[in-house]
N, C-alpha and C positions, 0 to 999 in steps of 0.2 A: 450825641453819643460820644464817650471818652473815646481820644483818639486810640488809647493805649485799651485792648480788654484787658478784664480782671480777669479771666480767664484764663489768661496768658502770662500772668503775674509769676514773677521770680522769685526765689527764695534769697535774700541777699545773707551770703556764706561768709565769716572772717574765719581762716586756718590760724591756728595759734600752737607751735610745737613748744614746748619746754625744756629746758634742760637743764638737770641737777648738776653743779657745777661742787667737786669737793674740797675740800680743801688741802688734804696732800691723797699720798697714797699709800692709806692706810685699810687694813682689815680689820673683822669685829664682824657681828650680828645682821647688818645689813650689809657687806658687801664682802665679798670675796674677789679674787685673782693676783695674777701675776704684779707686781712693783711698776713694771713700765708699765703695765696697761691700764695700772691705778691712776698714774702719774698725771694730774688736771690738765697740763696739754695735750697728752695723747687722749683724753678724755675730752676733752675742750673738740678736738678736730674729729672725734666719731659724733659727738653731735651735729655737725655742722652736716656730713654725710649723710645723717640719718633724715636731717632735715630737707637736704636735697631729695633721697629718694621718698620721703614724706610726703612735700611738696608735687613729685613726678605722680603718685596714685592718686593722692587729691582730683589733681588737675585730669587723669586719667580715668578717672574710675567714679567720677561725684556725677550726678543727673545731671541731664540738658537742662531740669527745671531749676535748678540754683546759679545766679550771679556768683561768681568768687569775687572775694576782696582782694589786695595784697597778704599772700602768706606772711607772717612775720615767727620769730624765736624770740622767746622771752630766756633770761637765765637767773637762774634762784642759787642759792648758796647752802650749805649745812647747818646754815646758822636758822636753818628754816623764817627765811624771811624773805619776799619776795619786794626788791626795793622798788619804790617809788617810783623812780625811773623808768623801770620795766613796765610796769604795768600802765604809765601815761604813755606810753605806744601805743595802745588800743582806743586812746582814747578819739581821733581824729575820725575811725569808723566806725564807733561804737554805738551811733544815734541812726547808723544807717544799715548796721548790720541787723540780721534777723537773730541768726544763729550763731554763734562761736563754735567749730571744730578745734578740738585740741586733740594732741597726741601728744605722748614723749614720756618716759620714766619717773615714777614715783611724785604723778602731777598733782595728787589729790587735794593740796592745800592752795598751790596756783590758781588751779577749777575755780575753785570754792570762793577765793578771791575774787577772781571776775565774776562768778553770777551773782556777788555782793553787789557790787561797786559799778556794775553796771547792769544789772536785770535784768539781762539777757538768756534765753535759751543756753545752754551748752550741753553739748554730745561730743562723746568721749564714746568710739568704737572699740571695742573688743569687750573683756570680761575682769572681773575681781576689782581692778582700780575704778572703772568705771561707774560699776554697780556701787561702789562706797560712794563715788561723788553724787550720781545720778540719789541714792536714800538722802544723801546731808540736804541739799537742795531743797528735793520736795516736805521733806519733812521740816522746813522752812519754809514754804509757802513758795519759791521758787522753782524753776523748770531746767530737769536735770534727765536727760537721755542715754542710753547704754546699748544700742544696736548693736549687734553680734559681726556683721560685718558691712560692708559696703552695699549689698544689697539690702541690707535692714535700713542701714542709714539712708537711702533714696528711697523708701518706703515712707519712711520720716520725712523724706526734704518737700516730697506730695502733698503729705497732710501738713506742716505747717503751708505750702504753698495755695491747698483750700481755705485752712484759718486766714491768709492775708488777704487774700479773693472774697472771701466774706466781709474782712473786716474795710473793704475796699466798694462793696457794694452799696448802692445807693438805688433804691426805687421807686421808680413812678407810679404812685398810686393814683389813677385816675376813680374820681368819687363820683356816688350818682345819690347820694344821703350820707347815712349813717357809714362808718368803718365797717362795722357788719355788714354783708352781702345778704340781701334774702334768700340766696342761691346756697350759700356756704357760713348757716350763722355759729359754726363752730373753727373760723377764723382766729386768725391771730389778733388778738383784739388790742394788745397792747405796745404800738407800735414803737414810742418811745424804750421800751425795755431790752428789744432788737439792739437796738446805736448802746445804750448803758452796758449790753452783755456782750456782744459780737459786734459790738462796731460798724452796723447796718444801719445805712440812714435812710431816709425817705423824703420827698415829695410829693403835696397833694395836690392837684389840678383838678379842677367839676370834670367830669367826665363828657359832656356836649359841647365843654372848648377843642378837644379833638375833632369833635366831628366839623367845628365851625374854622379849625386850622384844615383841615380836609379840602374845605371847600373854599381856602382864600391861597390855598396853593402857589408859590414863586412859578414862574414859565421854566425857568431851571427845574424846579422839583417836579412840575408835567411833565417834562420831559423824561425826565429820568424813572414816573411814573410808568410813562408809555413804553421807552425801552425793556423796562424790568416786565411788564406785560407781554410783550411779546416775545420776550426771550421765555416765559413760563410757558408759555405756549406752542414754542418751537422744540423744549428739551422736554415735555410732556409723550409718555407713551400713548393718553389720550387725553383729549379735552373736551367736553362735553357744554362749555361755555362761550356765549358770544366774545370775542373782546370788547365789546360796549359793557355786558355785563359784568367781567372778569376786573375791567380798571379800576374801579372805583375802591374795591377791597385792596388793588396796590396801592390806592390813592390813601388809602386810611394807614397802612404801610409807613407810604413817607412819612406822613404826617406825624405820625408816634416818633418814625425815627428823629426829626427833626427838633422836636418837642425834647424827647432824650437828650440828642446833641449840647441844646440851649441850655435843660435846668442842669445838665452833667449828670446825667441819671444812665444805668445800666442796666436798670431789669426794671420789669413790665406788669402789671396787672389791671383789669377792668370789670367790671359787672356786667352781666348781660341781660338780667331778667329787668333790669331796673328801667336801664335804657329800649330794650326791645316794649316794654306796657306804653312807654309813649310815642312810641310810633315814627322816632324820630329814625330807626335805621332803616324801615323800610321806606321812606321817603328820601336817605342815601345811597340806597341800594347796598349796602353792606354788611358785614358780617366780622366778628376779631379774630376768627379763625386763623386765616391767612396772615397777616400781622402776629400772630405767635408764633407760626412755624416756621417764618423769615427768620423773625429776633432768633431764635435759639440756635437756629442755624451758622446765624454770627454770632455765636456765642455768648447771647446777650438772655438770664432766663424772662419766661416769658409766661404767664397762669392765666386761666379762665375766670371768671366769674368772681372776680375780686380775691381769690383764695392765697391771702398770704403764706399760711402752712405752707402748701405746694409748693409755691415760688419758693421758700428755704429751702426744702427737700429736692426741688431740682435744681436748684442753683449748687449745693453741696453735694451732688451728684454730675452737673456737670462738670464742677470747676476739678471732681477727682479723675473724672473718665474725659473729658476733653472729649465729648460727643454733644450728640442734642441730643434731650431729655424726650420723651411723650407723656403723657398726662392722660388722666379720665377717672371718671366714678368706676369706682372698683364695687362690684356684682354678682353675684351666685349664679356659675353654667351649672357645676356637677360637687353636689357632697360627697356623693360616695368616690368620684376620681380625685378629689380635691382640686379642681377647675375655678379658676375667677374668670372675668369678662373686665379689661379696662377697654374704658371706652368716650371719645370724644376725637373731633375732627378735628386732631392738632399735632399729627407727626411730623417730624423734623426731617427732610433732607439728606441730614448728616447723623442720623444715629448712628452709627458705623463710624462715626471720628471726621469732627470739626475740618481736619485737614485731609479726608477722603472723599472720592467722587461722588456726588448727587445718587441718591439709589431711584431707582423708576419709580413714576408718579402718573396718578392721575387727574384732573383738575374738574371739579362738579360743582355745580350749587348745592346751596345749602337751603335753599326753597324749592317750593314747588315752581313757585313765578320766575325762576331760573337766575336766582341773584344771591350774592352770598358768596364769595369764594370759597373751596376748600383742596387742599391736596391732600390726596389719597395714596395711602400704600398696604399692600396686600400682604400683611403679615405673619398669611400662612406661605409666604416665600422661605421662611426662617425658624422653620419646626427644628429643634432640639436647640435652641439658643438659647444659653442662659442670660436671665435679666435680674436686676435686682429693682424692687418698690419700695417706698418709702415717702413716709409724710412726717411734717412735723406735730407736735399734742397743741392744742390753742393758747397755752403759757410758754409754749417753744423751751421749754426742758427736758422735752421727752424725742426721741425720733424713734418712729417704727419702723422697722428694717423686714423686706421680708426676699427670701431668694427663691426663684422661678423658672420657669422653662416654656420657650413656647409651643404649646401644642396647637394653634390656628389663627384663623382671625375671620371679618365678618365686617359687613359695611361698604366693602371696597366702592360696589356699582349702584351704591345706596344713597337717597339723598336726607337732610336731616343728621343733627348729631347720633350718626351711626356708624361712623368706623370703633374698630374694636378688635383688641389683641387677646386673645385666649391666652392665660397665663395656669400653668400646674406647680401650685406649691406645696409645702410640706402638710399642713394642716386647712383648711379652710374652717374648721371652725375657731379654732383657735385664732388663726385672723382677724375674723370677725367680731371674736368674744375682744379682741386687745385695739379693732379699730376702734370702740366705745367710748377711749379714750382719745381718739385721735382726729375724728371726721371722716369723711369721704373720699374727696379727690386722693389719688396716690401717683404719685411721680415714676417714671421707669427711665432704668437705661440699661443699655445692653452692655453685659459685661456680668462679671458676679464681684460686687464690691464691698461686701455684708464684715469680712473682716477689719478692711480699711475702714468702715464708719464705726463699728466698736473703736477701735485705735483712735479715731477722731474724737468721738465721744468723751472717750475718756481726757484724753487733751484739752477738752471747750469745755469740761463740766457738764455735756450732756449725757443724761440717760439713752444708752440704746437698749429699745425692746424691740427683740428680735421674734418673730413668727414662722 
């Protein structure tokens, strides 16, 4: 597993102020005032000021989630020419910058400059100037932003900070045949197209070298097996599992982790139905269950049943809400209340935020033969919480967005894929009529995110259709 999560990925910021330097102190069309105050020196040292308290709001007022660069002032002249000079200043961070922040007076041809000459993002806060540079840009095929203020602007610094987390992911496709899952054959089928459009890469492993990394285990990584075992066991409200039977699903745990570690891989998927017909899990005694709800917890995402869709729709769901995601077949409770049922033994720990306390749990098998791990959470703890769902379409251009509430859940003291959150959305047939395009599984997280993945959307050139 990457030492560094993607998850945690920074937006790396260059400030770039401008200043129009004139050349006497003269009046006309564009500028008015006083002689002295015209006068390029006295003009020369309010820039320098402006830049200071520029500088102080940057550094004051920009998200935890952006890196700053060194601030820097460029100065341009009347002669509307932005020399040489000036603009090879950016050039030492410009391969490592995401975004350039510019401020400063009458910047509109500076802007436009640098998103030439270096293809970079640039966001230029407030209105009028901005909004001309932000049109010149896109209407060139480059990336031009106009947030209204600083909280717009860290609204921005989020979503490009999911674009890098994506274009930073790499996952582990564990196979058991074909890329299509039997389980999920309305998959992302096209996995090279992921890295060509989003920068999403992958690796594929047979899916029963995990089981046989499983079972050739380091005495380090038993151990660390066993610990992590009986710590589930001690911070469990109940547990309804032997530990003989509970290790082996940590043991499948390491194993994936380790396996991540080695190919540099950060998100997770496996089939089940493929591997469950040979018989090979229950002669392991285990289940993937447990192994997703870990991963996502560390912020690594993590799908069932080979379902890439998913893993995109959770992973671009974590990386905006810095939670763990849950997952399951989404299911008709009630038409007439407009009720879903998601559902699958794969909640997260941390839905409630990556960096907040573990929420109560229960620990069951997933057989009847009492093997199989799974944790459980009781979903109707968390009636009126809004959640947003979302999967991606099997060409991954499309994402379904849908916003929710939760009215119960079901499963808790169940064994079998039976945990299940009761979701109340706008439409359930509508839904349904727009899942047709999309598949089954749907991704959740807690929180209501549905305008941020439009804004995303639109940024990645994907379609959001929203339900």
């Amino acid at each position: 597993m990457a030492k560094d999560r993607v998850v945690d990925a920074k937006v790396v910021v260059k400030p770039v102020f401008v200043q129009l330097l004139h050349s006497g102190a003269y009046e006309g069309p564009c500028r008015v005032g006083r002689k002295e105050d015209l006068d390029p020196e006295n003009e020369r040292q309010r820039g320098e000021e402006q830049f200071r308290k520029w500088t102080q709001q940057v550094e004051g007022e920009l998200s935890h989630q952006a890196r700053l660069l060194e601030p820097v002032k460029l100065q341009w002249r009347d002669n509307w020419h932005l020399p040489e000079e000036e603009i090879r200043t950016l050039e030492k961070d410009a391969s490592e910058a995401d975004l350039f922040l510019l401020s400063g007076g009458l910047s509109q041809y500076p802007a436009v400059a640098i998103g030439h000459r270096f293809r970079r993002p640039i966001a230029m806060v407030g209105t009028v100037v901005t909004v001309d540079v932000a049109a010149y840009l896109r209407s060139r095929g480059l990336e031009g932003y106009a947030p209204l203020d600083f909280e717009e602007l860290n609204r921005l610094i989020t979503l490009f900070r999911v674009r890098k987390a994506l274009a930073q992911t790499k996952i582990l496709h564990a196979l058991d045949g074909d890329v299509i899952p039997v389980g999920v054959v309305s998959t992302i089928y096209d996995i090279e197209d992921l890295q060509t459009r989003f920068g999403v890469r992958h690796h594929t492993v047979p899916a029963p070298r995990l089981l046989e990394r499983m079972d050739a285990l380091s005495p380090e990584s038993v151990a660390e097996a066993e610990q992590l075992t009986d710590q589930l066991i001690e911070r469990a409200e109940q547990s309804h599992m032997s530990r003989d039977e509970l290790l082996p699903s940590v043991k499948f745990y390491v194993a994936v982790k380790r396996t991540l570690e080695e190919l540099e891989c950060n998100a997770f998927t496996i089939p089940c139905f493929e591997l469950c017909a040979r018989q090979v899990l229950e002669q392991h005694r285990v289940t993937f269950c447990l192994a997703h709800s870990l991963l996502k917890d560390h912020g690594y995402p993590s799908a069932c049943e080979g379902d890439t869709n998913v893993l995109m729709a959770m992973a671009a769901l974590m990386y905006l809400s810095g939670k763990s995601a849950y997952m399951g077949n989404c299911s008709l409770l009630s038409k007439t209340q407009n009720v879903v049922r998601i559902g699958h033994d794969v909640p997260g720990l941390k839905m409630k935020g990556l960096d907040q306390p573990d929420l109560p749990y229960a620990i069951r098998p997933f057989t009847v033969g009492g093997w199989g791990a799974t944790v459980r959470y009781d979903f109707s703890r968390d009636l009126g919480e809004p959640v947003t769902l979302a999967r991606f379409d099997p060409k991954a251009r499309k994402l379904l967005v849908a916003l929710g509430q939760i009215v119960g859940g079901d499963g808790y003291d169940q064994i079998g894929c039976s945990l299940g959150v009761h979701v109340s959305v706008k439409d359930v047939t509508d839904l349904f009529d727009k899942q047709q395009d999309f598949g089954h599984h749907m991704a959740m997280v807690y929180g209501d995110y549905t305008e941020d993945l439009h804004r995303l959307g639109r940024m990645m050139a994907i379609q959001v259709v929203e339900a």
